[in-house]
C-alpha positions as CSV (number, residue, x, y, z in Angstrom):
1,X,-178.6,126.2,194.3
2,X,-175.5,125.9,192.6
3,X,-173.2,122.3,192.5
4,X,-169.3,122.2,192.0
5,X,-168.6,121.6,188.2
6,X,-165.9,118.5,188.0
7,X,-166.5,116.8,184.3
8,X,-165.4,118.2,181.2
9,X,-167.5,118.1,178.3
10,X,-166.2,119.8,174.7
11,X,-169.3,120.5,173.5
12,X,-170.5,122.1,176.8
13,X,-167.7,123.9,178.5
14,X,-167.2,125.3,182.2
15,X,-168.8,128.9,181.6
16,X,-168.1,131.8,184.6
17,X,-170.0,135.0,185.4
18,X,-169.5,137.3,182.7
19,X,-168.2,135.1,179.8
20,X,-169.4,134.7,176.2
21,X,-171.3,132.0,174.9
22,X,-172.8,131.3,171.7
23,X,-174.8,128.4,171.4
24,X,-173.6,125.6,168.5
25,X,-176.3,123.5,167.9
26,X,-179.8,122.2,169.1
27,X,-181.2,119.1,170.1
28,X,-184.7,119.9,170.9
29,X,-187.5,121.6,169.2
30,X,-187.7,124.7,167.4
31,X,-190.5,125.8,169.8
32,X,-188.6,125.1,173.0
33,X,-186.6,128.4,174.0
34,X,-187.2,130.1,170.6
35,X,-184.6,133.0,172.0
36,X,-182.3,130.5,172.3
37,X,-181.1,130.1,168.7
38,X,-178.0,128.6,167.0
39,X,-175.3,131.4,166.6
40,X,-177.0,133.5,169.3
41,X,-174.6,134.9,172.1
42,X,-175.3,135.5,175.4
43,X,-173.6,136.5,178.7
44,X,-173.2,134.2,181.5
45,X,-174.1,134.7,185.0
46,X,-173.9,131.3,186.4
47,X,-173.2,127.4,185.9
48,X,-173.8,124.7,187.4
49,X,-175.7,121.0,187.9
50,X,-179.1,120.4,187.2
51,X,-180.3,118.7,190.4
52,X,-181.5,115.8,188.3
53,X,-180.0,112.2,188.4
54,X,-178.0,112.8,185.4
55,X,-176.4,116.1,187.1
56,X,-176.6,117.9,183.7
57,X,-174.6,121.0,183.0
58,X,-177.1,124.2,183.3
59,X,-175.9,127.6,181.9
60,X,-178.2,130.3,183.5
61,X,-177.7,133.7,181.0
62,X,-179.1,137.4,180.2
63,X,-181.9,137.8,178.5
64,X,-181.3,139.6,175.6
65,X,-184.6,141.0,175.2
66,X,-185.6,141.6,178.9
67,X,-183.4,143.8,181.4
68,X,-183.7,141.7,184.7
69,X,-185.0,138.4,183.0
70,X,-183.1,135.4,182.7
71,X,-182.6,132.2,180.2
72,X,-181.6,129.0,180.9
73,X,-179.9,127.1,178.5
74,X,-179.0,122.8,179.6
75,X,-176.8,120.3,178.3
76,X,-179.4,118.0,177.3
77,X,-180.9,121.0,174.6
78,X,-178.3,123.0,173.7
79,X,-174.4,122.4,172.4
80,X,-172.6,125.9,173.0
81,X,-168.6,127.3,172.9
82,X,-167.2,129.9,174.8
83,X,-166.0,133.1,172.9
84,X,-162.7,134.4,174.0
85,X,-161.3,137.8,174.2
86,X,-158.5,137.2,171.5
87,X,-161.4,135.7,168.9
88,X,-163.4,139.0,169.9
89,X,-160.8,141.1,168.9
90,X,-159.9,139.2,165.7
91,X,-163.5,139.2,164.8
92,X,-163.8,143.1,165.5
93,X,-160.3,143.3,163.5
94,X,-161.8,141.1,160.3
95,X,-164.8,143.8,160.7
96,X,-162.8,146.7,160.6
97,X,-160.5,145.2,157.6
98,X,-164.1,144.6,155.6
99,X,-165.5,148.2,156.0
100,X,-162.8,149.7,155.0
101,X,-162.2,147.1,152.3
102,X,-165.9,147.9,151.1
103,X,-165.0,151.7,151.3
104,X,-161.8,151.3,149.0
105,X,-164.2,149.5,146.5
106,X,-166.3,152.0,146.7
107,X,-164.5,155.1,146.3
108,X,-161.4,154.3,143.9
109,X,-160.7,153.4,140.0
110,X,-159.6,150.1,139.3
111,X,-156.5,151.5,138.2
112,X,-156.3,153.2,141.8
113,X,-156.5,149.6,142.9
114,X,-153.9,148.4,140.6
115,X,-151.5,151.1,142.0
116,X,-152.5,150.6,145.7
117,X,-152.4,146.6,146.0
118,X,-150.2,145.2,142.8
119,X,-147.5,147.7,141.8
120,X,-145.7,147.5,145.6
121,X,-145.7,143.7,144.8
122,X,-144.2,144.4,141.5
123,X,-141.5,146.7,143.0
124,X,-140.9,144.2,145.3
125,X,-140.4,141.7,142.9
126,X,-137.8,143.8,140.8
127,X,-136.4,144.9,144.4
128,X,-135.5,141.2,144.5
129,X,-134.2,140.2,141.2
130,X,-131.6,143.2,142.0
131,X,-131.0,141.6,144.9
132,X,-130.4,138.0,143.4
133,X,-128.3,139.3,141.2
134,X,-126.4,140.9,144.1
135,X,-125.9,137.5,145.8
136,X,-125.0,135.5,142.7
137,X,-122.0,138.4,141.6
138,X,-121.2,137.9,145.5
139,X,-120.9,134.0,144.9
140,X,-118.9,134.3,142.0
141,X,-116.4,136.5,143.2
142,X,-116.0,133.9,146.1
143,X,-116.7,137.3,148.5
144,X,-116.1,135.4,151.7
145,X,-117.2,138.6,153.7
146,X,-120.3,138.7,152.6
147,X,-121.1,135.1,152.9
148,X,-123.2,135.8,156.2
149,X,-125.2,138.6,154.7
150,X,-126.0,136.2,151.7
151,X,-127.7,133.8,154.2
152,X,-129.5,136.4,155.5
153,X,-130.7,137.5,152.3
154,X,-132.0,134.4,151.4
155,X,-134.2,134.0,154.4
156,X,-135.5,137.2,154.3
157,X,-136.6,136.2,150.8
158,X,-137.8,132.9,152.1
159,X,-139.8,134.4,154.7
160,X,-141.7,137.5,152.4
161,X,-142.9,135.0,150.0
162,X,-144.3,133.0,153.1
163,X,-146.0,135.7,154.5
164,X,-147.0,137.0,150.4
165,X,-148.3,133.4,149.7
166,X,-150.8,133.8,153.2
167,X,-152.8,136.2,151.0
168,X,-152.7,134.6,147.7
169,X,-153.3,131.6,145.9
170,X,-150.7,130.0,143.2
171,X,-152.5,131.6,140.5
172,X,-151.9,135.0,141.9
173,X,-148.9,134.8,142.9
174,X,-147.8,133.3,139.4
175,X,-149.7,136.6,138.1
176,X,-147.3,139.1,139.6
177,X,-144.1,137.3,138.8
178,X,-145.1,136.9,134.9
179,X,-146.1,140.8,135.1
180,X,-142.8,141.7,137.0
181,X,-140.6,139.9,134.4
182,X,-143.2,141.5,131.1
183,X,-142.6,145.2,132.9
184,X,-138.4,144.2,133.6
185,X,-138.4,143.2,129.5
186,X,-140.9,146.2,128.4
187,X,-138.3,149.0,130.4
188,X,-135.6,146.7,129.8
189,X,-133.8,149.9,128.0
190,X,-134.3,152.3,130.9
191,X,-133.1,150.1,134.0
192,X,-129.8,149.3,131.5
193,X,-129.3,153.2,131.5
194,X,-130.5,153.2,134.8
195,X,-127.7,150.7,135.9
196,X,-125.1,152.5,133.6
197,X,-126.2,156.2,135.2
198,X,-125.4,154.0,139.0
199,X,-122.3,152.5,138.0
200,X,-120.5,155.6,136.7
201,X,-122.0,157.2,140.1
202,X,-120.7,154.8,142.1
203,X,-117.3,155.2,140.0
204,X,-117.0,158.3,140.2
205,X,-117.8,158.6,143.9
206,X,-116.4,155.3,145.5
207,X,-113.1,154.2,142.8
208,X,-111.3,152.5,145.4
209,X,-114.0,150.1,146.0
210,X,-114.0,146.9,144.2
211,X,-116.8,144.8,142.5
212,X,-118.4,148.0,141.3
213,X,-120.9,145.4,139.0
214,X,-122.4,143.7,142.4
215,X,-122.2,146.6,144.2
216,X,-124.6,148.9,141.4
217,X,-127.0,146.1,141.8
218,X,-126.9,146.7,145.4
219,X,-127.5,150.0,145.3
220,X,-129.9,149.7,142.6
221,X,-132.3,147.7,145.3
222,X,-131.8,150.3,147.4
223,X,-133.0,153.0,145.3
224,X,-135.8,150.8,144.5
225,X,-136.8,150.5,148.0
226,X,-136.8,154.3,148.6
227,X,-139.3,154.2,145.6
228,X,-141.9,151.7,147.0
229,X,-141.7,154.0,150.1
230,X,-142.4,157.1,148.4
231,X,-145.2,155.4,146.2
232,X,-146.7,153.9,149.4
233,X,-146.6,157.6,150.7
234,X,-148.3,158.8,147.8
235,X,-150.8,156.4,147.9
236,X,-151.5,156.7,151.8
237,X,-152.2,160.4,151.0
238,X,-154.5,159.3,147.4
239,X,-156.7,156.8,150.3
240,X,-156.8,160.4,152.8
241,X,-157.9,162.5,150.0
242,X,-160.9,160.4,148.9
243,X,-162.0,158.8,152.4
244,X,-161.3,161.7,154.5
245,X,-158.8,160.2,156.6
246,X,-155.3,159.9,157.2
247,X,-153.7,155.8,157.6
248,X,-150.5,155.4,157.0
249,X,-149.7,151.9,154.7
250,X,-148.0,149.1,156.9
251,X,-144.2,148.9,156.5
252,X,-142.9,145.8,154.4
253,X,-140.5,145.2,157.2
254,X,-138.9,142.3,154.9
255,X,-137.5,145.1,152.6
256,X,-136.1,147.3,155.3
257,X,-134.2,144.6,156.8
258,X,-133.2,143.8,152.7
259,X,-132.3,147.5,152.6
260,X,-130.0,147.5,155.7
261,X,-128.5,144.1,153.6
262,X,-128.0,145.5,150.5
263,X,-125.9,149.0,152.6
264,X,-123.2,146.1,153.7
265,X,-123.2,145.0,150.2
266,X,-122.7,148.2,148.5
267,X,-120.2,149.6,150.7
268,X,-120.0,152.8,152.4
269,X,-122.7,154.8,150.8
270,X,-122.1,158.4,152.8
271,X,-120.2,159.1,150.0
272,X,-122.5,158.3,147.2
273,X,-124.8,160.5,145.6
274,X,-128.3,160.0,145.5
275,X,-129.2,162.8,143.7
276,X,-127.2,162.8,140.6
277,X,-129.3,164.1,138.0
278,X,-129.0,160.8,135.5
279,X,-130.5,158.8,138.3
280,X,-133.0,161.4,139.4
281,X,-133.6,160.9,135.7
282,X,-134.0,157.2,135.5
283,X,-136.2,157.0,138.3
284,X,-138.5,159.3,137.1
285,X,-138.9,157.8,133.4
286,X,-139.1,154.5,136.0
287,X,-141.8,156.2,137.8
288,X,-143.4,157.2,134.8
289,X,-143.6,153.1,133.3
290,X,-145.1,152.1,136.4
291,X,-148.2,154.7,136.5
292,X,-148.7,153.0,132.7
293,X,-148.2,149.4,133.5
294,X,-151.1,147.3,132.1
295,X,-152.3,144.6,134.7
296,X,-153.4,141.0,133.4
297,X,-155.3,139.7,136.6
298,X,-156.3,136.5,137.2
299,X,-159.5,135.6,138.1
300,X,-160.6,133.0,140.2
């Protein structure tokens, strides 16, 4: 016979037919419901009182072992939670990240690593030191129409290192900066004739457009951004080669909504041309620096 459930209890919550349990802790011996262990889960089919004076909570649940069997599982034995849908997924989500973590272990150099998990953090970092240099030209120019966008900048910065900082410790996230600025001091010689190689583009292309300075540095991050897309690319088809399976990399949506920032900055880049061959140049010998880059990690 089943009674109408009224108290809450925290450790022994309302269950209905067809929820998830898993059972927390034990207060009884080891040889009472030996099936009924700590971290086992089990599917509900009904809850109710004990008919006892105490009207303790009784969770009545398949048997795991035994097709038409049943277990029950009281209050006065057993401490349980209820598993949700959402933690189900994020559990089977955690799952899936491992294995193919594991796989990725498995199957690739560590230099593969390096190029897969560090270098589009490096970019990134040069990406913004482009784009601080952008907002600090823009600030001492006293550019009042970009004033806005410069807001905007800043928290999109503010909100990549939040999310960056979710995955990594201070230690780490030190790491990368101190090998952005060696690599930026190391190449130092090809982003200046990179820059140059923009500037006279940009010149050439665009003369009645002022600031030409904060605008190369705008376009600059831009080009920069197109490369940590095509080296993501490259890599998603490195990860299909070896594991036999095509997944595209998830989009750093912080840097597309820095790209569509750094267009306003830089003016109205129809005209401009991407493909000059001193740029198609720089970026090469700039793709070329970051296959070689030497990677100091820390360890925990």
């Amino acid at each position: 016979m089943a009674f109408t459930i009224t108290k809450f209890d925290s450790k022994h919550p309302i269950a209905s037919t067809g929820d998830l349990i898993e059972i927390t802790s034990r207060r009884c011996s080891d040889k009472v419901s030996p099936l009924t262990k700590v971290g086992e889960r089990f599917v509900v089919l009904s809850c109710s009182y004990m008919n006892n004076a105490n009207k303790t909570i009784q969770i009545v649940v398949r048997h795991p072992k035994r097709k038409k069997a049943e277990l029950r599982i009281n209050a006065d034995r057993f401490d349980w939670k209820l598993i949700t849908i959402d933690e189900l997924k994020e559990e089977n989500f955690k799952k899936e990240c491992a294995a193919d973590t594991q796989k990725l272990i498995d199957n690739f150099t560590f230099e593969e690593h390096m190029q897969m998990s560090f270098v589009p953090m490096i970019i990134t970092h040069i990406v913004w030191h482009y784009a601080d240099m952008v907002l600090a030209q823009a600030a001492a120019n006293r550019i009042i129409m970009f004033k806005k966008a410069g807001r905007e900048v800043k928290y999109v910065k503010q909100s990549y290192e939040e999310e960056c900082r979710k995955d990594l410790d201070y230690n780490h996230w030190k790491s990368i900066g101190e090998e952005t600025n060696r690599f930026l001091q190391e190449c130092s010689y090809h982003f200046e004739i990179l820059w140059f190689s923009v500037n006279k583009a940009f010149k050439k292309t665009m003369p009645e457009y002022p600031y030409s300075e904060m605008r190369t540095n705008a376009i600059i991050a831009i080009l920069l951004i197109r490369f940590l897309d095509e080296h993501n690319k490259a890599m998603d088809k490195l990860i299909a080669e070896k594991m036999g399976c095509a997944k595209n990399s998830i989009r750093n949506q912080w840097t597309d909504k820095l790209y569509t920032l750094m267009e306003a900055y830089a003016g109205e880049l129809g005209k401009f041309d991407y493909q000059d061959k001193d740029i198609l140049l720089c970026m090469s010998v700039f793709q070329n620096n970051i296959n070689k880059i030497q990677f100091n990690i820390v360890n925990d």
